[in-house]
Steps between C-alpha positions, in 0.01 A plus 500: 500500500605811420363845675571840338437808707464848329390844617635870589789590707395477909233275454649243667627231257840397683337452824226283347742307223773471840218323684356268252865346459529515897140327535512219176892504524475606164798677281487848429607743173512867569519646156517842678851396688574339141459860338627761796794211492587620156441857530755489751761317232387813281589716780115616417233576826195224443329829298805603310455161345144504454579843283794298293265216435267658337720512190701192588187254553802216515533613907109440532479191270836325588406454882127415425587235283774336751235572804223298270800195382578498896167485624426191309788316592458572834141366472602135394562463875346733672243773586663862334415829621585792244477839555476724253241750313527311117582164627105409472561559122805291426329217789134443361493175678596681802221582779483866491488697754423909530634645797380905480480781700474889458789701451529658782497206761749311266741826527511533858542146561793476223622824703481337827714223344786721323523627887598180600640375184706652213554252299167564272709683270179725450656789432570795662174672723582738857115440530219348486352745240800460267502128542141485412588727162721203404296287538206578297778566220621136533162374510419730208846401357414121516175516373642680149786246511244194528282618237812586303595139507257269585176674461352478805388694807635297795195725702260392339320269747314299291785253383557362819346248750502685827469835600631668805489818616721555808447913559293459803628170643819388678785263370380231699152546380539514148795198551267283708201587212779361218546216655208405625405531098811234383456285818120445342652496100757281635181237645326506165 
């Protein structure tokens, strides 16, 4: 089985994908960590890259196709967890799940998180107004980029299984209402 987990920044999708492969002991691709991994080679914040890939679709295409080829390996054996916004796309077998939220709860909680850690390779914001600025231009960034490319609107709710939204609940709320949803998908 195979579970792909899209939606905007904030909304929660590492804590959720991190406790579906603590709970089913499951393995986990974080195509996010894949990509701020090779901004980082570049010498590029996560956004600088977003701006270079949107004339050098190989940086977008390159690490969605290795995510997908992994995913499916991994799969022989096990339960995979992938995270990332187009992996529904390259994983139509995949259960897909929409973790959303509004912008504003997803930027302070991405804020509260660049407090504690720095290794988001966001790019540079001295506040929570500034960081939100970036990132409705990577989300605005991503969805040209995606349509660009693959023709699709990863928002677009429709074209997955399960819907989330997580602005008015906690982590352990919207985790325990994931998993409650596999443990029962898991059964059938």
């Amino acid at each position: 089985m195979i579970i792909t987990i899209s939606g905007p920044c904030g909304s929660g999708k590492s804590t959720i994908a991190k406790a579906i492969q603590k709970e089913f002991n499951t393995e986990r691709i974080y195509v996010g960590g894949m990509r701020r991994e090779y901004a980082t080679k570049l010498g590029m914040s996560l956004n600088e890259l977003n701006k270079y890939a949107l004339e050098h679709p190989e940086s977008d295409v390159k690490i969605d196709n290795i995510a997908a080829q992994k995913a499916r390996e991994l799969s022989k054996n096990n339960i995979v967890v992938v995270e990332g916004r187009t992996q529904y796309h390259f994983l139509p077998e995949s259960l897909k799940l929409y973790i959303k939220c509004d912008m504003d709860a997803g930027a302070k909680r991405i804020w509260n998180h660049l407090k504690e850690d720095k290794s988001r390779n966001e790019g540079k914001a001295d506040s929570l107004e500034e960081l939100k600025k970036l990132e409705i231009e990577r989300e605005q960034n991503d969805l040209a980029r995606y349509k660009k490319y693959y023709n699709i609107d990863h928002n677009d709710e429709s074209q997955y299984d399960h819907v989330i939204d997580t602005t008015n609940i906690t982590a352990d709320q919207a985790t325990e209402k994931i998993l409650e949803l596999l443990r029962n998908n898991l059964k059938s």
